[in-house]
C-alpha positions in Angstrom: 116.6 120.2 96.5 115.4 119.6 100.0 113.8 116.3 101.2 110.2 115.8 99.8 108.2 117.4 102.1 105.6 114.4 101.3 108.1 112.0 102.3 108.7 113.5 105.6 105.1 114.3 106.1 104.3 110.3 105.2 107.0 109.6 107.5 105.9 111.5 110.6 102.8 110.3 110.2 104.1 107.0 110.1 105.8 106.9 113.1 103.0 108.7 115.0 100.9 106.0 114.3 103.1 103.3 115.9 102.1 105.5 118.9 98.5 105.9 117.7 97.2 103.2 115.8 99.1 100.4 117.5 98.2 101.7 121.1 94.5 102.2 119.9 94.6 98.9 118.2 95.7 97.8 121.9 92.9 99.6 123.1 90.4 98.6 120.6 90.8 94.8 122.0 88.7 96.4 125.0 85.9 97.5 123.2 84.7 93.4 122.6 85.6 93.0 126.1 83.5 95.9 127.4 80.5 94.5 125.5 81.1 91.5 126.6 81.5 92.2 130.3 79.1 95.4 130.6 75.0 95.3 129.7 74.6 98.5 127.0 72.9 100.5 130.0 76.5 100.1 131.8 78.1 100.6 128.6 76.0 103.7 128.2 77.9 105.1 131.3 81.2 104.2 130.0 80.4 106.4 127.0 78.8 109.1 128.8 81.4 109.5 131.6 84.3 109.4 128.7 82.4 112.3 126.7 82.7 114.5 129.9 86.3 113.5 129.9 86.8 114.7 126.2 85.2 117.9 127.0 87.3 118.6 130.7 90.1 118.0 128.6 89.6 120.8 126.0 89.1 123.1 129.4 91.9 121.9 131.1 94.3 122.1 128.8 92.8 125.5 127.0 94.2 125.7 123.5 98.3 125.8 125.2 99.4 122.8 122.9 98.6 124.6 119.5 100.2 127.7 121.2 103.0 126.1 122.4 103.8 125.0 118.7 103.2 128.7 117.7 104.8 130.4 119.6 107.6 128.2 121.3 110.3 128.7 118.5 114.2 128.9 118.9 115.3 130.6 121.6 112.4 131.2 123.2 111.2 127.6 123.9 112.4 127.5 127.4 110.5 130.5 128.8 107.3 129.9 126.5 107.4 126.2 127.6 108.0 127.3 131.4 105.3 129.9 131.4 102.6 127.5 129.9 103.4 125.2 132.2 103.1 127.6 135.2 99.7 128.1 134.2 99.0 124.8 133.0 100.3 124.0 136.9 98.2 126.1 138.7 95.1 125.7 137.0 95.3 121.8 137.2 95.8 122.3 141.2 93.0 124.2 141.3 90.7 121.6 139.1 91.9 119.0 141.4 90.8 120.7 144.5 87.4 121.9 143.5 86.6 118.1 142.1 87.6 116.7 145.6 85.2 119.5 147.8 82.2 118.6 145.1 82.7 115.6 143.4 79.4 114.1 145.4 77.3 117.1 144.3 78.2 116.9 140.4 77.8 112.9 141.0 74.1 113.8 142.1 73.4 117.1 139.6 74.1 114.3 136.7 72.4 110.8 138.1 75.1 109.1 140.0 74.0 108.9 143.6 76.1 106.6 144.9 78.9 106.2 142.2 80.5 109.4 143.1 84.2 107.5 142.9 83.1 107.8 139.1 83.4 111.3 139.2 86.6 111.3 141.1 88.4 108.9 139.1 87.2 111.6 136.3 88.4 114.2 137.9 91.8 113.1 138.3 92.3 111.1 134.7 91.6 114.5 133.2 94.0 116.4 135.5 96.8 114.3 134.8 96.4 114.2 131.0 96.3 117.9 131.3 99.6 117.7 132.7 101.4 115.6 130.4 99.8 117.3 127.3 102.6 119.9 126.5 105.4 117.8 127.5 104.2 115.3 125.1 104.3 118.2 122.4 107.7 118.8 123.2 108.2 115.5 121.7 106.6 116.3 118.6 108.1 119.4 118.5 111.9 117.9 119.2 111.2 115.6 116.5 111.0 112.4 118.8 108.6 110.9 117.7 109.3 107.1 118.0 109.9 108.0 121.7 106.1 109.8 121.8 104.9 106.4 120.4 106.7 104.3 122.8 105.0 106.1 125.1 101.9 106.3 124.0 102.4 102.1 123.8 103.4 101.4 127.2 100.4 103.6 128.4 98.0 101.6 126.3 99.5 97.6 127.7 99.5 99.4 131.0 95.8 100.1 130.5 94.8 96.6 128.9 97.0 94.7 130.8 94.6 95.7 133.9 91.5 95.8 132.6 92.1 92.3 131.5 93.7 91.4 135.1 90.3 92.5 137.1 87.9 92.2 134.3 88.9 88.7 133.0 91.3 87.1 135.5 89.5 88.3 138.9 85.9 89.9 138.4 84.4 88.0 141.4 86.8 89.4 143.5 87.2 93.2 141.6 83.8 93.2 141.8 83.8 92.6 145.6 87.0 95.1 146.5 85.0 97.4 144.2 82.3 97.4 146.8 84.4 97.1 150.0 86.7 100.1 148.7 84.0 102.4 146.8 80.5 101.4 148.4 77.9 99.0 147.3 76.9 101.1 144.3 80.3 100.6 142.8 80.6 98.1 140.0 83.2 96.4 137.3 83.0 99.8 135.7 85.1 101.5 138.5 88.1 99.5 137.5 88.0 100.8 134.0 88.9 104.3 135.7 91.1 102.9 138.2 93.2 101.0 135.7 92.9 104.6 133.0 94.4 106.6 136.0 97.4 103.9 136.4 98.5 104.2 132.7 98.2 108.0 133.1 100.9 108.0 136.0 103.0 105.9 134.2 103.1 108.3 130.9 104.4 110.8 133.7 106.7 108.8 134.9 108.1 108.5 131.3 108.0 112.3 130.3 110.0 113.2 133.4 113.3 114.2 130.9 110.7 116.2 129.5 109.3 117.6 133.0 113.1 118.0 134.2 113.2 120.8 130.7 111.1 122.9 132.9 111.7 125.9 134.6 108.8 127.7 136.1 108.5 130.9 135.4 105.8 134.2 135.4 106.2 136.5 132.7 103.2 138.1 133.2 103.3 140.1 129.4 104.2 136.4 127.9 101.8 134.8 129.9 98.9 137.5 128.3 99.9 136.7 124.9 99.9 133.5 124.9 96.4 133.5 126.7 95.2 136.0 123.8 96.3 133.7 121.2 95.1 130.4 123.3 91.6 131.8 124.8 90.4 131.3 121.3 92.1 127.8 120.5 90.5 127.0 123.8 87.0 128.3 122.9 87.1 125.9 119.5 88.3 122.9 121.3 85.5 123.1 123.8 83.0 123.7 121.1 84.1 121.3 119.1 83.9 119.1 121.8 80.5 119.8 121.6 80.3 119.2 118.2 82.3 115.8 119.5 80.7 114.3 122.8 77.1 116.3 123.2 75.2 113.5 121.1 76.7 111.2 123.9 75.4 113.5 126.7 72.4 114.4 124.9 70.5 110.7 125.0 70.5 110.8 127.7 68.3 113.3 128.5 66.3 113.4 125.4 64.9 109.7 125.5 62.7 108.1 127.8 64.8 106.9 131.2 63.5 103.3 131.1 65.9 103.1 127.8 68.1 106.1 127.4 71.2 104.4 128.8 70.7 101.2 126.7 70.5 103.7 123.5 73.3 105.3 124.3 75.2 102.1 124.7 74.5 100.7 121.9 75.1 104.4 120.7 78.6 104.4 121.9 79.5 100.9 120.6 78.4 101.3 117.0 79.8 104.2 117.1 83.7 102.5 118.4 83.3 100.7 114.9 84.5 104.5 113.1 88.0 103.8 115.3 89.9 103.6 112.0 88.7 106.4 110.8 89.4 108.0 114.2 93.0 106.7 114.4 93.6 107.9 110.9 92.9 111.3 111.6 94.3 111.6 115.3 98.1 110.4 113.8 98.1 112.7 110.6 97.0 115.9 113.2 99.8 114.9 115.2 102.3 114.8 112.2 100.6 117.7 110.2 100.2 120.5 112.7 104.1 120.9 113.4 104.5 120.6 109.7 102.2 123.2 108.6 103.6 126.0 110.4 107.0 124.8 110.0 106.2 125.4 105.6 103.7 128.3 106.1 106.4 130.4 104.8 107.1 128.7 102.0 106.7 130.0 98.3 104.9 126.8 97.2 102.7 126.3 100.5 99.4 126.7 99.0 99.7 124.3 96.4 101.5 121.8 98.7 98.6 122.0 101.5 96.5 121.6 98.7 98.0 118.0 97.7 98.2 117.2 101.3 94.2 117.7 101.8 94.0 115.5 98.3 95.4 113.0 99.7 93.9 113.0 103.2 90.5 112.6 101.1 92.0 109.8 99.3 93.5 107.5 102.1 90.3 108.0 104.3 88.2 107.3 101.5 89.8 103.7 101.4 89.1 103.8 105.1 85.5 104.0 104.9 85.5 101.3 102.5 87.4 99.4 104.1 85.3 99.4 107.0 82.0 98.8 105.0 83.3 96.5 102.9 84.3 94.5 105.5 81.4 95.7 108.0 80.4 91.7 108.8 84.3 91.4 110.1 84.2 94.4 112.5 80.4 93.3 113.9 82.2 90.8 115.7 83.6 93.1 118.1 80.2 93.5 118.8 80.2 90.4 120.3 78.5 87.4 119.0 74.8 85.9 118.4 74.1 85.5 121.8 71.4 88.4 123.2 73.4 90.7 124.5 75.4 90.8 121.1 72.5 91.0 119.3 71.2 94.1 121.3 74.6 95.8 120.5 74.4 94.7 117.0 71.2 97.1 116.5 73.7 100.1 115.9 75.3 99.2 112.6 73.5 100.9 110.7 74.8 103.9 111.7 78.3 103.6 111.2 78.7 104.8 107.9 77.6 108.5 108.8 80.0 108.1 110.9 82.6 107.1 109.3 81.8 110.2 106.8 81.1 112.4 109.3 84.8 111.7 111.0 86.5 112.3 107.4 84.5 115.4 107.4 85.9 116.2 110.6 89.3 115.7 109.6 88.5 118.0 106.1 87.7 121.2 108.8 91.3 120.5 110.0 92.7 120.9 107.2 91.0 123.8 106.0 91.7 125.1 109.8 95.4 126.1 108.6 93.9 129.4 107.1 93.1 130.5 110.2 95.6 129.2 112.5 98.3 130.6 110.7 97.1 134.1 110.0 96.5 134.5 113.6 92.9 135.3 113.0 91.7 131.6 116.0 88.8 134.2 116.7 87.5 133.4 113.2 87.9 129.5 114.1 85.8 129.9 116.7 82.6 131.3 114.8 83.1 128.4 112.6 83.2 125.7 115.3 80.1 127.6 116.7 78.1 127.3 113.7 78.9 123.4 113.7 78.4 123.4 117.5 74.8 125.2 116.9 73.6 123.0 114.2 74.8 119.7 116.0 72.4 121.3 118.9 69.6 121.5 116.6 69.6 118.5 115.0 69.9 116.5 118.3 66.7 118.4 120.0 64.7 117.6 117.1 65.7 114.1 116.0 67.1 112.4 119.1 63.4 112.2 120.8 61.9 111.3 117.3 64.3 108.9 115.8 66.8 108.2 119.3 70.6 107.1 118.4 70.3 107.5 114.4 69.4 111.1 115.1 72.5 111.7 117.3 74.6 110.2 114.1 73.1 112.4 111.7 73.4 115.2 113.8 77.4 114.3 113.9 77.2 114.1 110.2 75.2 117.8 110.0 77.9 119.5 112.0 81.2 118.6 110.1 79.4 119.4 106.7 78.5 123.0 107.8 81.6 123.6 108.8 83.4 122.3 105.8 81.8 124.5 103.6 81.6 127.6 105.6 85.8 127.1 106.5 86.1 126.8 102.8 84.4 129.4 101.5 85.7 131.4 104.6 89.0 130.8 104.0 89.9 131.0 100.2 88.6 135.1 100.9 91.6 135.3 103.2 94.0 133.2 102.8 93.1 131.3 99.6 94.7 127.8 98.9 94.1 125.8 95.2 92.1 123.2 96.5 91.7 119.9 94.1 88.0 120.2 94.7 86.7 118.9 91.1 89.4 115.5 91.8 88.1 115.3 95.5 84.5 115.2 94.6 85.4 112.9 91.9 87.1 110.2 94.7 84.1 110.9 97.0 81.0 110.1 94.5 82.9 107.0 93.4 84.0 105.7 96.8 79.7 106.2 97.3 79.0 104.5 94.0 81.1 101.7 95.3 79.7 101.7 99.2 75.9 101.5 97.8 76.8 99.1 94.8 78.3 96.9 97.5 75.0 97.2 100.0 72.5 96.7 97.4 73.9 93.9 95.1 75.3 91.4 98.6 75.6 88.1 97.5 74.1 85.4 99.3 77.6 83.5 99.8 80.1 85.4 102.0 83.4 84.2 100.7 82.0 85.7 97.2 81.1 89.0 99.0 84.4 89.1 100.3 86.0 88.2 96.7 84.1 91.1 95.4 84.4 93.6 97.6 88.1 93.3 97.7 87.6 93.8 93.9 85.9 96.7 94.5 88.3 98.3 96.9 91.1 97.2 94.7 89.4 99.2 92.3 89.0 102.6 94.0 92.6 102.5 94.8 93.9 101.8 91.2 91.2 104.4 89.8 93.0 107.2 92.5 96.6 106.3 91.9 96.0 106.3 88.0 94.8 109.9 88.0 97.0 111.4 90.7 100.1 110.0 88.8 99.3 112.4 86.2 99.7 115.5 88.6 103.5 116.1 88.9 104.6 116.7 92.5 107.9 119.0 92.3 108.7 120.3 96.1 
């Protein structure tokens, strides 16, 4: 018998998340310094300028990192990689060029006359993420992943290490080069960019073995089936980036302009307090993908993608307790009592649709296997769609009525459709044994245990603390007692 394919799953997602959670944990120490340092309406900025970002990415890169991991196999990883990266080449030249002729137009079109260096620095962040994005796939690919992660870790201390240097150490004089080398207009915020596109140069620097692997190449038949299988990828990243950022663009536009940029600050920083859930989800997609098609063609895959979605639901389950259990530790990153924490502070509530809405998230990838590995992305795409369509509606009907709480529920909306349309969708075509009765059973007790915890607080913290951990203790033992009775035999 082969190694358990749990055990190498666990242990891939392991090591991703030395490159994942650690670097994120790295990056997280930002988010108290940002609120610290930035007013929400700057802050609202930050979060709107990094929602464009999310969604350049998805159109920059168009669905060739899934199709590299489809169709790069065995002997034809060298001309599949070249190919990809001809294209990935040439339409990153391109991106670059048009960004430089009318960056000061889009800076204008979207309210930031004077700050066009914003949209620059956007410009170019995106382009050279594009560029590294398959190498680092190659990576995963090679099995490498503890050199992905130390990647991903020197990118990350590059990136803190000088934000803290011209937030923290210097900002009188940032502030002042800021305005001598990007005009008046230009603020502590530029920095953030500027010290974003540093640690982006130095994660090229680092691929370069993997850079060197390339030969450039045009197969012009390759290059249309990979495009046929990618278009679609492509065309459910960028709606599900809609499904991701548009609530971040959309407050914008939908609340009145005297405090739009405030609500989406506040917004974006409640809405940092998800990160675990985030991090959990971004380091077993990494790990899982790879591994999915490399057991798609094995007799027991169904029931084994079945136990891997059980217990995906279980460990992000104890991340959303864990979060709201412990919701009074995390508000600190808020930043304190002082008013500008307090305005910040306004947003808790919102975090646990969130957090829910994330795990949701991650539940759609899961259940995106069906699709993915039947070939049948176009399918995919009607899905994300639907999500992308009802994340629309819900934010042009409760955004103006109820601001930032409606932009959470309409995050929330979005992954729920989608969940149950890609599982009813899926077990027609390619069905897979689910463990729906035991995953509803850990979801309505991880609720009973998130509202019992809300609505019976003690007055003294230490004993809220003693009790919640009770509580969490609880869940865990309650999941490990019933999964133990479900033989695993890989």
């Amino acid at each position: 018998m082969g190694e358990n394919p749990f055990k190498k799953l666990a242990g891939q997602t392991v090591v991703y998340g030395l490159g994942t959670i650690l670097p994120r944990l790295l990056n997280y120490l930002l988010f108290p310094l940002y609120v610290r340092v930035f007013v929400p309406s700057v802050y609202g900025q930050f979060t709107e300028l990094y929602a464009y970002i999310a969604l350049l990415m998805a159109l920059l890169t168009y669905g060739m990192e899934t199709t590299f991991f489809r169709h790069a196999q065995g002997d034809d990883f060298k001309k599949v990689y070249g190919n990809i990266m001809t294209m990935l080449l040439t339409t990153t030249s391109l991106f670059v060029i048009l960004v430089f002729l009318i960056h000061p137009s889009i800076a204008h079109s979207i309210g930031y006359t004077g700050k066009e260096v914003y949209i620059l620095f956007v410009g170019l962040i995106v382009a050279v993420d594009a560029i590294n994005a398959v190498p680092f796939c190659v990576l995963r690919q090679q099995g490498k992943a503890m050199m992905f992660s130390v990647i991903k870790l020197v990118n990350v201390l590059t990136n803190v290490g000088l934000n803290i240097l011209f937030l923290v150490v210097m900002p009188e004089t940032s502030l002042r080069w800021a305005n001598q080398l990007f005009g008046p207009e230009a603020g502590l915020l530029t920095w953030v960019f500027v010290c974003n596109l540093v640690a982006c140069l130095v994660n090229t620097v680092m691929l370069l073995p993997q850079f060197r692997q390339i030969k450039l190449q045009r197969d012009k038949a390759l290059q249309k089936k990979l495009l046929r299988y990618a278009i679609p990828i492509m065309l459910i990243s960028l709606i599900g980036m809609v499904n991701e950022v548009a609530d971040k663009i959309a407050i914008k536009y939908m609340l009145p302009e005297d405090v739009a940029m405030e609500q989406l600050g506040i917004y974006g920083a409640s809405y940092k307090l998800a990160v675990l859930m985030t991090i959990f989800i971004q380091m077993f997609r990494f790990a899982s993908e790879p591994f999915f098609f490399a057991k798609a063609k094995d007799r027991q895959s169904p029931d084994l993608f079945a136990d891997v979605m059980t217990y995906y639901v279980i460990c992000g389950l104890i991340i959303f307790l864990g979060v709201e259990l412990y919701i009074d530790v995390f508000a600190y990153f808020l930043g304190g009592h002082d008013e500008l924490g307090q305005q910040y502070r306004q947003g808790l509530g919102i975090v646990p649709i969130v957090l829910i809405a994330n795990l949701f998230y991650g539940i759609v990838f899961n259940l995106s296997i069906w699709y993915k590995l039947s070939d049948r992305t176009s399918s995919g795409t009607i899905i994300t769609a639907i999500g992308a369509t009802m994340t629309l509606l819900c934010l042009f009907i409760l955004v103006p009525r109820i601001g930032y709480w409606g932009a959470a529920i309409a995050h929330l909306a979005c992954y729920t459709v989608m969940m149950v349309v890609s599982y009813i969708w899926g077990q027609k075509v390619r069905p897979i044994p689910y463990r729906v009765g035991r995953i509803t059973i850990y979801f309505l007790l991880a609720m009973c245990i998130y509202l019992l915890s809300v609505h019976t607080r003690p007055e003294e913290q230490w004993l809220m603390y003693l009790r919640n951990s009770c509580y969490l203790i609880f869940f865990i033992s309650s999941c490990f007692l019933i999964e133990r009775k479900y033989k695993i035999n890989y």
